[in-house]
C-alpha positions as CSV (number, residue, x, y, z in Angstrom):
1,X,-22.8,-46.8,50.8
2,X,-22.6,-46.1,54.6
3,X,-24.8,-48.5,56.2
4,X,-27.6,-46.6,58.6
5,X,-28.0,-50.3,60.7
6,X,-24.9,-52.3,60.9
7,X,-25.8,-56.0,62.4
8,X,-23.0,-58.4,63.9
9,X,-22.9,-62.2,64.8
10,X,-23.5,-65.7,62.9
11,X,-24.7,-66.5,59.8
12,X,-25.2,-70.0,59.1
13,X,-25.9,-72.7,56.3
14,X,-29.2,-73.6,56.5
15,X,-30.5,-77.3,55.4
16,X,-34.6,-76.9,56.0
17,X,-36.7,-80.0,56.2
18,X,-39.3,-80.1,53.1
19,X,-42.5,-82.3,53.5
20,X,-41.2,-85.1,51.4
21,X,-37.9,-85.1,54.0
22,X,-35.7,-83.8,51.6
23,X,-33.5,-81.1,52.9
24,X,-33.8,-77.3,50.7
25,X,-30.5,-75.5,51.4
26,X,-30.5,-72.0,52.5
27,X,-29.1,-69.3,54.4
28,X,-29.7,-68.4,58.0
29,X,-28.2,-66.9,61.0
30,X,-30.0,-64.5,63.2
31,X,-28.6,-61.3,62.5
32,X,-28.0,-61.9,58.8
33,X,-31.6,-62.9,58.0
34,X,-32.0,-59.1,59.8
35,X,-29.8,-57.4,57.8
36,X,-31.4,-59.2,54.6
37,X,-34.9,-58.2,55.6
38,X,-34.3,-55.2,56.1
39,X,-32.2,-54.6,52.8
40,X,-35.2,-55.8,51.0
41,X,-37.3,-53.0,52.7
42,X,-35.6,-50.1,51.7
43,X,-32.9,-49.7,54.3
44,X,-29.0,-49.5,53.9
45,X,-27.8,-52.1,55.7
46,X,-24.0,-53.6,57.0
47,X,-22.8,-56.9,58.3
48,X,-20.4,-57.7,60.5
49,X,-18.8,-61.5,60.7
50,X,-16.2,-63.7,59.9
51,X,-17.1,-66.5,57.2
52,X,-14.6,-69.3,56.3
53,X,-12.8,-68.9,53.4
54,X,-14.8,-71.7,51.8
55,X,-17.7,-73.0,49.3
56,X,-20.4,-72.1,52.3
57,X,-18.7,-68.6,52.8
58,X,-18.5,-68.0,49.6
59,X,-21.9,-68.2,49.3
60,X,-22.9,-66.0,52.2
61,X,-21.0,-63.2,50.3
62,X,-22.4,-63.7,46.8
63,X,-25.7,-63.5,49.1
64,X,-25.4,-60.4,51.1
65,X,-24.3,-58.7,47.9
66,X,-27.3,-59.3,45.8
67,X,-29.2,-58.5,48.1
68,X,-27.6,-55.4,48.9
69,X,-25.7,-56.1,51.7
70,X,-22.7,-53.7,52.3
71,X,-19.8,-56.4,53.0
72,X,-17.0,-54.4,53.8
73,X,-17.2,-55.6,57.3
74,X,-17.2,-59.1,56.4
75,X,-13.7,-61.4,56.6
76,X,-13.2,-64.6,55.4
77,X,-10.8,-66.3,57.2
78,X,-9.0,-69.9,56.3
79,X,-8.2,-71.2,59.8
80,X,-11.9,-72.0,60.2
81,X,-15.1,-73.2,58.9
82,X,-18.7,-71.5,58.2
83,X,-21.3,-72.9,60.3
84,X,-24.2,-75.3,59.3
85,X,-27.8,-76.1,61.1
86,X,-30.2,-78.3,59.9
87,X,-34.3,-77.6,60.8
88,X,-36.7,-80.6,61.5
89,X,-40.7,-80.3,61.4
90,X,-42.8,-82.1,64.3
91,X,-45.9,-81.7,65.3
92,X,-44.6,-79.2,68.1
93,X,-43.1,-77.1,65.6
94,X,-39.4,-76.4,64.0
95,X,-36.4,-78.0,65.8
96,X,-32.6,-76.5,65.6
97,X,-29.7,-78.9,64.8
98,X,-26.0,-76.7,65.1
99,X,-22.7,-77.9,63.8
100,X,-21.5,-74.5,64.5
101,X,-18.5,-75.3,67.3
102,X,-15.1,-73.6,66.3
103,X,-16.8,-71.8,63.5
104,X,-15.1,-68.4,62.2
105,X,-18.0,-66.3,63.4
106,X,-17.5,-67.9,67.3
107,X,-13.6,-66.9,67.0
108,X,-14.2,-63.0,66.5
109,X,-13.2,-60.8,69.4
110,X,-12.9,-57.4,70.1
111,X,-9.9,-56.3,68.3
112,X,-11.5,-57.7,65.3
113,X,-14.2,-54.9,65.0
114,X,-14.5,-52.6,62.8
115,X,-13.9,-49.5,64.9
116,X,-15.2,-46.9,62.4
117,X,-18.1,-48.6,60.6
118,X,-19.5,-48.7,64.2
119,X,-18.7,-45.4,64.7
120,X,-20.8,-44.7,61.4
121,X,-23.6,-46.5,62.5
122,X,-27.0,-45.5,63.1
123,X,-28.4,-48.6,65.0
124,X,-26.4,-51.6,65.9
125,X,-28.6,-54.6,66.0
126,X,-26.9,-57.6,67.9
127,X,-28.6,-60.5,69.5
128,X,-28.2,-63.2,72.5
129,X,-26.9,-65.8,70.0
130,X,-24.2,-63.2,68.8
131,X,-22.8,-63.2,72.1
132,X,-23.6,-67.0,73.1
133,X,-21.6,-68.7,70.7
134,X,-18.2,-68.0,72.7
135,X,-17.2,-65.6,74.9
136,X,-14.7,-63.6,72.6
137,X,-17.9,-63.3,70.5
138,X,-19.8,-61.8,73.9
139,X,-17.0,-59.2,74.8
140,X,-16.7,-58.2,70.9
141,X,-20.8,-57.5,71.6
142,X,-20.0,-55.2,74.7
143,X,-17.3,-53.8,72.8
144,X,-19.0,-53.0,69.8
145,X,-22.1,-51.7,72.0
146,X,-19.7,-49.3,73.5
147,X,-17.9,-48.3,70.9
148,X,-21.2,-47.1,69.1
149,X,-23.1,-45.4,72.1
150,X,-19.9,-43.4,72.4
151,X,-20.3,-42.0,68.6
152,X,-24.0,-41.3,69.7
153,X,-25.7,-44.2,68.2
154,X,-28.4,-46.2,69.2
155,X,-28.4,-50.3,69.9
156,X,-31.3,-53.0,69.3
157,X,-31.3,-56.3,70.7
158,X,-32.5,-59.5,70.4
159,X,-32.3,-61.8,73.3
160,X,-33.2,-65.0,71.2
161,X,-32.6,-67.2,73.5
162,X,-30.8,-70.6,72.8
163,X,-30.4,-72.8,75.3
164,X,-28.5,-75.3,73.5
165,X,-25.2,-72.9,73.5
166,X,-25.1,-71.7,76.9
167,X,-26.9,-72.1,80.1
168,X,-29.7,-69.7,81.6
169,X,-27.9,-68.3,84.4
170,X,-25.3,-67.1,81.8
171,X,-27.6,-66.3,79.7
172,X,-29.7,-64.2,81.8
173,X,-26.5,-62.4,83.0
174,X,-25.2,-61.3,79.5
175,X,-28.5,-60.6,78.0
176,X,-29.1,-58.1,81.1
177,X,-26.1,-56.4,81.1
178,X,-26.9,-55.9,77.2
179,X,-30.4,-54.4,77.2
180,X,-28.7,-52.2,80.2
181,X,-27.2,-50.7,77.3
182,X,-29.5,-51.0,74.3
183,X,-32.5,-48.3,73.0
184,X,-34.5,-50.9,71.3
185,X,-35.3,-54.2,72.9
186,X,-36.5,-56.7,71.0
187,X,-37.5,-60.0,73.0
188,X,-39.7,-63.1,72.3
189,X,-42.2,-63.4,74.9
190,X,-41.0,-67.2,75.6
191,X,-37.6,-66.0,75.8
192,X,-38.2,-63.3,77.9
193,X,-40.2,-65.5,80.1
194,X,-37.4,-67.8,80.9
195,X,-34.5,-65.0,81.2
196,X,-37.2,-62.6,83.7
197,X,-39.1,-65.3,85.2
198,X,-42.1,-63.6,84.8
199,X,-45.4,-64.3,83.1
200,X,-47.1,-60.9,82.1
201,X,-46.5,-59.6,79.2
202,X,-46.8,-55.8,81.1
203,X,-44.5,-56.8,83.5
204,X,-41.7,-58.3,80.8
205,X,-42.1,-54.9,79.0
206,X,-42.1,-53.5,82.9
207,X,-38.8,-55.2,83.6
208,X,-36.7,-53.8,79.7
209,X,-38.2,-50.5,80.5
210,X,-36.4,-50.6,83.8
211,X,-33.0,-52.1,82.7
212,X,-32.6,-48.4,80.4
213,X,-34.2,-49.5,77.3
214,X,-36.2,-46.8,75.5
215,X,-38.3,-48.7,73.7
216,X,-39.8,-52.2,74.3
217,X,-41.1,-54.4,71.0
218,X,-42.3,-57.5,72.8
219,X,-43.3,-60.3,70.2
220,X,-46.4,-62.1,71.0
221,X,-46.8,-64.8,68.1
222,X,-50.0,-64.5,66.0
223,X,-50.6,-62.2,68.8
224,X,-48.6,-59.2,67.5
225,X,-46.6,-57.2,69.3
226,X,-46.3,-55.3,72.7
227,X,-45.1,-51.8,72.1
228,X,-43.9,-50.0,75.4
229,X,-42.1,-46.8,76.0
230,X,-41.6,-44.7,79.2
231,X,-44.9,-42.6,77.9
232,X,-47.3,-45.0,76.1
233,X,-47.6,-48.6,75.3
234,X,-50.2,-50.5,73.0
235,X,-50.9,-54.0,71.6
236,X,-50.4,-53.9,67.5
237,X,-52.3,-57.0,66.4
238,X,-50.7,-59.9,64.6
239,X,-51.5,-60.7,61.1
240,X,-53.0,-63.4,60.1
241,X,-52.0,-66.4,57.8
242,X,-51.6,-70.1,57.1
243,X,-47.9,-70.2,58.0
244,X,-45.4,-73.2,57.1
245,X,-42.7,-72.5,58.1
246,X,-42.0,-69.9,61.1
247,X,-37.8,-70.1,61.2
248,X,-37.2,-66.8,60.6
249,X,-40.5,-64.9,61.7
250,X,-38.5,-63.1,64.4
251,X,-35.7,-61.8,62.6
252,X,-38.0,-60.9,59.6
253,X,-39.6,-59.1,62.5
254,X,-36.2,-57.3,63.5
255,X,-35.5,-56.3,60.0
256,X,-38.7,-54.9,59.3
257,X,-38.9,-52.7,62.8
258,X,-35.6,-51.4,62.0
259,X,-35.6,-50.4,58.4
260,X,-38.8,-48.2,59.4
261,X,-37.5,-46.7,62.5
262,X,-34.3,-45.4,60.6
263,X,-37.1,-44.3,57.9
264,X,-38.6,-42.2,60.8
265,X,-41.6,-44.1,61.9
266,X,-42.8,-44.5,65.4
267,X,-42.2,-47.4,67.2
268,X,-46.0,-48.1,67.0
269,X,-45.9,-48.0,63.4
270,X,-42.7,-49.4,62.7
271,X,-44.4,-52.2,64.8
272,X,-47.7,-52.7,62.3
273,X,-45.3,-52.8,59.6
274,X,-43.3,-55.2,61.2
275,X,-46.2,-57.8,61.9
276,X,-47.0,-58.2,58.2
277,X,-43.7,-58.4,57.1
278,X,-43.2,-61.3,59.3
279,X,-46.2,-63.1,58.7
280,X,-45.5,-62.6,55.1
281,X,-42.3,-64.6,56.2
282,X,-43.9,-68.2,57.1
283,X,-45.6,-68.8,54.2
284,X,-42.1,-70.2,52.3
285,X,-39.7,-72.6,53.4
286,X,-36.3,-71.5,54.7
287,X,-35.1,-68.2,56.7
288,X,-34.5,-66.1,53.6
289,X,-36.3,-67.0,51.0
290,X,-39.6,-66.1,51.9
291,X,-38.8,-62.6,53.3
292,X,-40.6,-60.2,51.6
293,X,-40.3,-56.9,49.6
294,X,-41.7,-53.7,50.8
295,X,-44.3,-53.6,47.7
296,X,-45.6,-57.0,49.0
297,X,-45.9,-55.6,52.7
298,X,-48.0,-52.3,51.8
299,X,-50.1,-54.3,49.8
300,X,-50.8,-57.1,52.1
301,X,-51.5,-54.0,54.6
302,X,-53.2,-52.0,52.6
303,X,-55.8,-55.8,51.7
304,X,-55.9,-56.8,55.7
305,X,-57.3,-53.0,56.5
């Protein structure tokens, strides 16, 4: 299989607080839970990481492959460790705890890409954690980016916006000079908030649309989505449902956009689609588990309408 989106950056052991405070392991990171979305609806999909050469890497592999995951990409290394996070539920939402320093995925650099899988690629989706977890990991993101504009690709990015691993001036720097270079932007409106410093959703989608990006899929919550291209932009409304658990609602969000734009949909389209796959998301514990199939998402369309 030659993957048509190839993703790159962290995946991550997930412990997920239940109700009863028992922990529910899982699997998260957010570019894998992407590439897993996405798999389940339909579209051939690639990772690119290193994984330690342990139990917790082990499983990331027997992972990706049943769910269809091309792993070629993938290295498992024995010099360093797969990295963990736990989530906590509060009354203000889901927390992040990382145990991620020194982890295989933060030691990649550029000469450890895979030069022509990216050249292969259709769409390369990276994000801001991929490049905020070291700064080999951040130039093997330019690299990569460059590597598969050259071959006439296209990029998506994610500026998921952690705090936590670097600080906002940084941020705001990298995550720039990457959507400089990316077709599809994909930004949370909270994160795009703090890396813009503006308010307006308009103006966010304003301020991508300037940068170079061709198309602008600004995610609004249980709001939907703000679609904007140089010729058109329109509101998709949000889907609604009784969520528990909204870890993974974004990159569900990612996957779902992707695997229909590589089908040929319009990013307004791609964008409805994406909505109810992601609110189809929260209603399970954990980033991957809940992620639904592309039978569940035309149905829950085709009962909503």
């Amino acid at each position: 299989m030659t993957p048509d989106i190839l993703c790159l950056g962290e995946p991550m052991l997930e412990f997920n607080q239940q109700p009863d405070g028992n922990y529910l392991p899982g699997h998260g990171g957010d570019t894998s839970n992407c590439a897993i979305a996405a798999a389940r609806l339909g579209a051939r999909v690639g990772y690119i990481t290193h994984v330690g050469a342990d139990t917790f890497g082990n499983s990331f592999m027997a992972l990706w492959r049943t769910e269809g995951v091309d792993t070629t990409t993938v290295r498992q290394v024995s010099d360093a460790h797969t990295g963990i996070y736990f989530v906590t539920h509060g009354p203000d939402g889901h927390e992040f705890s990382y145990f991620r320093a020194g982890s295989a995925s933060s030691r990649m650099g550029p000469d450890d890409l895979p030069v022509d899988a990216l050249k292969a690629a259709r769409i390369l989706h990276v994000s801001g954690i991929s490049q905020a977890i070291s700064t080999t990991a951040a130039d093997a993101v330019f690299s990569a980016i460059e590597i598969v504009k050259a071959a006439g690709g296209s990029i998506s990015y994610d500026t998921n916006l952690r705090l936590k691993l670097w600080p906002i001036e940084r941020a705001r720097a990298v995550t720039h000079a990457a959507m400089a270079r990316a077709d599809i932007a994909l930004p949370g409106l909270e994160d795009a908030r703090q890396l813009t410093g503006l308010e307006d959703p308009d103006a966010i989608a304003d301020f991508y649309l300037g940068l170079g990006c061709g198309i602008v899929a600004l995610t609004l919550g249980p709001e939907g989505t703000l679609i904007a291209t140089a010729d058109e932009r329109r509101r998709i409304g949000g889907r609604q449902v009784v969520a528990v658990d909204a870890t993974a609602a974004g990159d569900a969000f990612d996957g779902a956009f992707l695997s229909r734009v590589v089908a040929g949909d319009d990013p307004f389209t791609a964008a409805r689609f994406a909505n109810a796959a992601a609110a189809l998301s929260t209603l399970g514990y954990g980033a991957v588990a809940p992620m639904p199939r592309k039978v569940a998402v035309d149905a829950f369309l085709q009962e909503q309408d």
